[in-house]
Backbone bond lengths (Angstrom), bond angles and torsions (degrees), N, CA, C in turn:
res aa  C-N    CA-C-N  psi(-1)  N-CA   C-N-CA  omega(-1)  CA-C   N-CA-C  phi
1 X - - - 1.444 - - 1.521 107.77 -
2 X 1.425 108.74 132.90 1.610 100.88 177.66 2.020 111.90 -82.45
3 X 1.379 82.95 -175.41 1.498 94.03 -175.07 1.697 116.87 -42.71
4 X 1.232 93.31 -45.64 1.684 102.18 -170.55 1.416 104.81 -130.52
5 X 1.499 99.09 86.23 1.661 111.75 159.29 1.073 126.17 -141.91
6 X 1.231 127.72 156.33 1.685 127.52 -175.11 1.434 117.17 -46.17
7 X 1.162 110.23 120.50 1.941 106.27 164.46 1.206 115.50 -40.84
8 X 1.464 122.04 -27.77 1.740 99.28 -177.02 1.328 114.20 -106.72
9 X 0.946 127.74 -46.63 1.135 126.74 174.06 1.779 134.90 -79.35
10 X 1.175 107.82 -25.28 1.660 123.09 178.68 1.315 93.69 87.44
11 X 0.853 150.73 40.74 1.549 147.94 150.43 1.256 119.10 -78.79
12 X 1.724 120.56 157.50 1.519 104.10 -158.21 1.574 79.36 -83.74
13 X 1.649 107.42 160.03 1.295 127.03 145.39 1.398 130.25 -56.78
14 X 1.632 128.82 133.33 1.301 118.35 166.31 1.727 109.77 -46.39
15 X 1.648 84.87 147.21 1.642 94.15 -157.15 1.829 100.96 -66.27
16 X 1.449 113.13 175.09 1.791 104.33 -179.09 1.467 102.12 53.20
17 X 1.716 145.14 53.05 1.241 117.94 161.15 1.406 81.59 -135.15
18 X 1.472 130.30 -7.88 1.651 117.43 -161.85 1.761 100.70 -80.11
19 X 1.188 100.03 173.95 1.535 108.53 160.00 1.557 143.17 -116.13
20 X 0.793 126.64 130.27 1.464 116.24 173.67 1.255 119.10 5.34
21 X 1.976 125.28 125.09 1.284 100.97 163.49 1.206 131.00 -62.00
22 X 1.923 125.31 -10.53 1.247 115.37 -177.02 1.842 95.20 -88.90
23 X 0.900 122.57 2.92 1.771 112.93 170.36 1.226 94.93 -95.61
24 X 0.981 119.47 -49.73 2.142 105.78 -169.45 1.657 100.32 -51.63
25 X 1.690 119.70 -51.73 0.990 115.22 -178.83 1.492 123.80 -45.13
26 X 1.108 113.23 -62.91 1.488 136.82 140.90 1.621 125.71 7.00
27 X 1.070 101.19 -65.78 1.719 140.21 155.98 1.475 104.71 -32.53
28 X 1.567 98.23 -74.54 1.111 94.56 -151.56 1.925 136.97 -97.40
29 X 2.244 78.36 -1.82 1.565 94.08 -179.85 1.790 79.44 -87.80
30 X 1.323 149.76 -28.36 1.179 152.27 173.20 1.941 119.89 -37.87
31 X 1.072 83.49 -38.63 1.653 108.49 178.71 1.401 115.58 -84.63
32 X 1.380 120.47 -31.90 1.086 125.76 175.46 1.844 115.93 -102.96
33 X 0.707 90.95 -25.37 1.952 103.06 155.41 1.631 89.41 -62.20
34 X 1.222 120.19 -113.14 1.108 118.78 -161.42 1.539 135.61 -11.20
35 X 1.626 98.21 -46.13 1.771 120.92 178.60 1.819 91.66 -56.31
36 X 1.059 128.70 -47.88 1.541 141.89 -156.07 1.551 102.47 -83.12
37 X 1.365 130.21 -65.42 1.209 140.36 129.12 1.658 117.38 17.64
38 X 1.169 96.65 -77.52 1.796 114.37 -169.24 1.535 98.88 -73.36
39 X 1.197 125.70 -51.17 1.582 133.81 179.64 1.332 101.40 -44.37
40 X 1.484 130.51 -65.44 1.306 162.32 -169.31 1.431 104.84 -51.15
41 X 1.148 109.17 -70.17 1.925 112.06 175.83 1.704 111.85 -63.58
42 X 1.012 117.36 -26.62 1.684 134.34 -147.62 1.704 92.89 -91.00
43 X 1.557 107.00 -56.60 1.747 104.04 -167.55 1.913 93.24 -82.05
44 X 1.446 125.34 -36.98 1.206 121.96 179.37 1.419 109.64 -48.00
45 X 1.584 121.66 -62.05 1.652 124.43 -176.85 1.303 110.51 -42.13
46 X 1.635 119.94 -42.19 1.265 136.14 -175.03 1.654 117.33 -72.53
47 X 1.042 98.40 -25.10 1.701 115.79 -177.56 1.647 98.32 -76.19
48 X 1.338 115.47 -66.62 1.218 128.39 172.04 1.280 137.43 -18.40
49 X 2.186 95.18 -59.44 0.887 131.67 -171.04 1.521 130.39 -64.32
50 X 1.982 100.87 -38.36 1.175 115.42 166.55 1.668 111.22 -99.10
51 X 1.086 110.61 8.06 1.551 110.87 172.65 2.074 103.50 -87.98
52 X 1.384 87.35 -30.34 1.884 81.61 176.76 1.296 120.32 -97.06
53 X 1.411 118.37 -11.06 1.072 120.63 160.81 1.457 130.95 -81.64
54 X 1.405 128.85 2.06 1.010 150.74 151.28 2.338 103.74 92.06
55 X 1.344 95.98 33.51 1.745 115.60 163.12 1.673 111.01 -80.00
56 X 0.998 130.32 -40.83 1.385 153.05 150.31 1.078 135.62 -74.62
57 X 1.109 163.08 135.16 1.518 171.89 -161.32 1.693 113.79 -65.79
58 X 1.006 130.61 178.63 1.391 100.71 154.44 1.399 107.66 -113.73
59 X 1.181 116.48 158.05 1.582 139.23 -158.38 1.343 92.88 -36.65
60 X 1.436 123.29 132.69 1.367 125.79 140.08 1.565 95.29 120.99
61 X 1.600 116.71 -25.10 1.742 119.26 154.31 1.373 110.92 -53.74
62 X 0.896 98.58 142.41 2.165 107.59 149.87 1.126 112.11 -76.10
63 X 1.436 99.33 111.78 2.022 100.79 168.43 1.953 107.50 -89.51
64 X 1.440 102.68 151.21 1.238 124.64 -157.03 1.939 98.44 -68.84
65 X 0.875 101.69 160.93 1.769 113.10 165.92 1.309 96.67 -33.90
66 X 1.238 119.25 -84.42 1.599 137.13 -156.96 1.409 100.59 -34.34
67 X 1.716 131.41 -44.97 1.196 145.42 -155.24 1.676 107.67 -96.21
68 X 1.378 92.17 -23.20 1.803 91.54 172.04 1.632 114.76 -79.11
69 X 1.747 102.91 -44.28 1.531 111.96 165.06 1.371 115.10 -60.57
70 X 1.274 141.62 -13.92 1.374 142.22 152.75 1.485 105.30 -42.05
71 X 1.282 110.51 -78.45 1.845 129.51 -163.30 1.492 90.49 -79.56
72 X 0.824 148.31 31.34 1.713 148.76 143.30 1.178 81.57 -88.25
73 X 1.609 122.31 -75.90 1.682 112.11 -141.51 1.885 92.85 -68.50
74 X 0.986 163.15 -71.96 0.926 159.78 -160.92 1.469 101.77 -36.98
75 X 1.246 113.21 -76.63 1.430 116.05 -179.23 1.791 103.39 -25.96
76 X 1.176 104.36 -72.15 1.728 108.59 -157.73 1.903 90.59 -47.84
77 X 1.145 124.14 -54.13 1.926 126.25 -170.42 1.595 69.06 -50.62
78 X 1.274 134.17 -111.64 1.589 145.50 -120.90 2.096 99.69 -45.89
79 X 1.560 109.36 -59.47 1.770 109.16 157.24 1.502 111.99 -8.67
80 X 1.512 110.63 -93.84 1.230 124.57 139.56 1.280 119.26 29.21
81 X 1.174 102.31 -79.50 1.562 116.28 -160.75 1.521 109.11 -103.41
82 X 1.130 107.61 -40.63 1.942 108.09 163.61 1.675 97.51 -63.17
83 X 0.929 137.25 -60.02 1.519 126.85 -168.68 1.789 111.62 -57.34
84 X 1.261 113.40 -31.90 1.378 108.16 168.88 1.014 118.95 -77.89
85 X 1.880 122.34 -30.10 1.505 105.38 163.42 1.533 136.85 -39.81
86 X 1.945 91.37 -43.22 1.131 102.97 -165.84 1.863 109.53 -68.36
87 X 1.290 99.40 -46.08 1.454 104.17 166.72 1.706 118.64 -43.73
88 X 0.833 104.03 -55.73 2.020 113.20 170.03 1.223 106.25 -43.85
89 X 1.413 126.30 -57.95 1.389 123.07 -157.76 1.875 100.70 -94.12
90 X 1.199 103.65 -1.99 1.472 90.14 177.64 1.664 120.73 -80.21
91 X 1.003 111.51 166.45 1.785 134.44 -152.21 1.535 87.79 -76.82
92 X 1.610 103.31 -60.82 1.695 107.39 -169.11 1.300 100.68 -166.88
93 X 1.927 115.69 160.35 1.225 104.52 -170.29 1.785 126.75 71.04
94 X 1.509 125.92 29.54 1.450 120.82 -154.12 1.837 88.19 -75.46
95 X 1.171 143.91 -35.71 1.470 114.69 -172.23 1.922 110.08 -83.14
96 X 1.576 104.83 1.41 2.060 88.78 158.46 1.434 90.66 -91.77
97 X 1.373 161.46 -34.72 1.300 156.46 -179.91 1.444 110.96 -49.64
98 X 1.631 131.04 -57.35 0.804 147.74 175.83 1.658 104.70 -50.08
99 X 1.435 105.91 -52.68 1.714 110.02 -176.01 1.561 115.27 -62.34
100 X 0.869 94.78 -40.73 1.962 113.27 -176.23 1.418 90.53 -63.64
101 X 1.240 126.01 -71.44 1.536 124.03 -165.82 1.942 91.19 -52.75
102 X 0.992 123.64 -62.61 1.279 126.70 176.15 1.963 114.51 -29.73
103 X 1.224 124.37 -41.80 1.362 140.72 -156.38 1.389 87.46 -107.84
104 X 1.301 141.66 -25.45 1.061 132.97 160.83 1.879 124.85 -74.20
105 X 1.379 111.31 -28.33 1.813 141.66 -173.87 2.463 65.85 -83.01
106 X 0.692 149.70 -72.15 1.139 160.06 -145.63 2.069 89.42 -47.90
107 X 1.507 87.47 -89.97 1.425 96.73 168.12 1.672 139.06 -43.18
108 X 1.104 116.17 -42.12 1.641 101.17 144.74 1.004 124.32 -96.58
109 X 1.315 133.88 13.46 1.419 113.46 171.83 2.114 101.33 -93.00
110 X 1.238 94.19 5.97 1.563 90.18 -173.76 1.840 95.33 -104.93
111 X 1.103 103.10 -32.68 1.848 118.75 163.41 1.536 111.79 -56.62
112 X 1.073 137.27 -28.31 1.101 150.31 -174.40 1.796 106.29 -88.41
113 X 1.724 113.65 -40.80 1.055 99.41 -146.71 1.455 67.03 -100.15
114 X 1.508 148.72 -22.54 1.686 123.74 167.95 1.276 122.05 -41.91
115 X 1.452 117.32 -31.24 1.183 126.50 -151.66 1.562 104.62 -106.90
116 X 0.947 107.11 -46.37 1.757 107.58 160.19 1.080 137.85 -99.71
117 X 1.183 103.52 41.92 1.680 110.81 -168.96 1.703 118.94 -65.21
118 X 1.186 121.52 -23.87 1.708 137.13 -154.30 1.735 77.40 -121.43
119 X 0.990 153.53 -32.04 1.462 142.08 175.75 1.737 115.88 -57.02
120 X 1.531 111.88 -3.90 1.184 83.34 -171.73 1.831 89.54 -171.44
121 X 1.708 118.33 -159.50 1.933 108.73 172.63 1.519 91.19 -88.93
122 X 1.564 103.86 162.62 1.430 112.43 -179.27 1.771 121.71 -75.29
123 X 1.725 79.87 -15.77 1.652 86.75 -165.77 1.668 110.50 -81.44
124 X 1.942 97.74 -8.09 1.461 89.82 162.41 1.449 118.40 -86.68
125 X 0.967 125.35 -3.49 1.532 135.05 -164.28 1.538 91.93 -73.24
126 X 1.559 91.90 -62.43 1.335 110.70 -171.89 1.611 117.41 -54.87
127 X 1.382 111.27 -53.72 1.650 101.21 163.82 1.116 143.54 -27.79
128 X 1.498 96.21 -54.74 1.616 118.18 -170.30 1.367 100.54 -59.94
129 X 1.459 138.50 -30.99 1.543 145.65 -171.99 1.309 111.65 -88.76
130 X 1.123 116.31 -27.94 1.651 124.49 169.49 0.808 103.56 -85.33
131 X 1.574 157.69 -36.52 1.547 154.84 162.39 1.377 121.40 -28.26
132 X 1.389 93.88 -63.25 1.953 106.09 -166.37 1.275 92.92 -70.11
133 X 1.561 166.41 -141.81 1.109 144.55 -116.34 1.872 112.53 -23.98
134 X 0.995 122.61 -56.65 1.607 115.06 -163.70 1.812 95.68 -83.47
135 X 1.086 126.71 4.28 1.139 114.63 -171.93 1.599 97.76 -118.47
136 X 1.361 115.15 -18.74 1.591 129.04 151.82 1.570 109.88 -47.98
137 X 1.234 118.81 -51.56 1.148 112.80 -132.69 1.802 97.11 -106.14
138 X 1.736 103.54 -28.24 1.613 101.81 159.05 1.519 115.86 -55.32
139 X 1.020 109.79 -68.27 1.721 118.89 168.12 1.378 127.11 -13.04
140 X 1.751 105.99 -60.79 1.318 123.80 148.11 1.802 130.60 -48.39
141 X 0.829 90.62 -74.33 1.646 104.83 163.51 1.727 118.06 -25.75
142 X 1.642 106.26 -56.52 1.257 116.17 -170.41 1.963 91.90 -72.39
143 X 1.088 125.07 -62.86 1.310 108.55 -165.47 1.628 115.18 -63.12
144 X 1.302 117.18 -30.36 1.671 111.60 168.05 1.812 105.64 -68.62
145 X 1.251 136.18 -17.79 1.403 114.08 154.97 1.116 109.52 -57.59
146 X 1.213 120.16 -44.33 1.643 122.68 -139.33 1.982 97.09 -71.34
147 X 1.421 94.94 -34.92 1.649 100.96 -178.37 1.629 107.64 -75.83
148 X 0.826 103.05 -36.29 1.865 107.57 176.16 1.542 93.88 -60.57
149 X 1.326 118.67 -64.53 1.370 89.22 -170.18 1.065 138.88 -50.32
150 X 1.865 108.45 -37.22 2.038 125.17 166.47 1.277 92.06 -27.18
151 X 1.181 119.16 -72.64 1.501 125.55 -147.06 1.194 129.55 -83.89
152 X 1.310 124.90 12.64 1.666 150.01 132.64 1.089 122.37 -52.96
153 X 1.936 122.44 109.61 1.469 110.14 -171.46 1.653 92.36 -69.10
């Protein structure tokens, strides 16, 4: 795709509408910040949330299986929903945006599970790293329907 073409289709753009490659760039590590961003504040508030409400242990207990499969399922909804941000806010292309933010959820969540490995079962470690690609790629997915449909008379 060249510099200045439509997100959906790859067609060139009317000429004078593109942007800077350092704004597209801009754009698009912007979009994927954000997707990461929203995940980040979203499962933390939630982490928090049932840690003060007494759903969780308090910090520094071992919470049980049952409580790890809790914050899996949350995690994968919040993925989800940070990956469609990122798709929304992207320039063009929102399900490779969505994936990248995804391949990135890849890389620390595998950084995370080096580092905390004895904090917790492995098979959550392990989840959380198998998540972010397919939870990238729903995210993604859902906002490229959502544009297909706009664009249906």
């Amino acid at each position: 795709m060249t510099a200045n073409t439509d997100h959906l289709s790859g067609t060139p753009a009317p000429f004078g509408t593109g942007a800077t490659p350092a704004r597209r760039l801009a754009r698009r590590s912007g979009a994927v910040f954000a997707g990461l961003l929203t995940i980040f504040a979203v499962t933390t508030a939630t982490d928090l949330l049932l840690h003060a409400t007494g759903v969780f242990p308090p910090f520094g207990e071992r919470m049980s299986d049952a409580l790890f499969l809790l914050a899996t399922a949350y995690r994968v909804l919040y993925g989800i929903a940070g990956s469609y941000v990122t798709a929304r806010l992207a320039p063009d292309r929102p399900l490779e945006h969505a994936l990248a933010l995804g391949t990135l959820g890849v890389l620390i969540s595998t950084a995370g599970a080096v580092a905390m490995w004895n904090y917790g079962p492995g098979w959550y470690s392990l989840a959380i790293i198998a998540i972010a690609l397919p939870c990238a790629w729903l995210g993604g997915k859902l906002r490229t329907r959502e544009l297909e449909t706009a664009t249906r008379p």
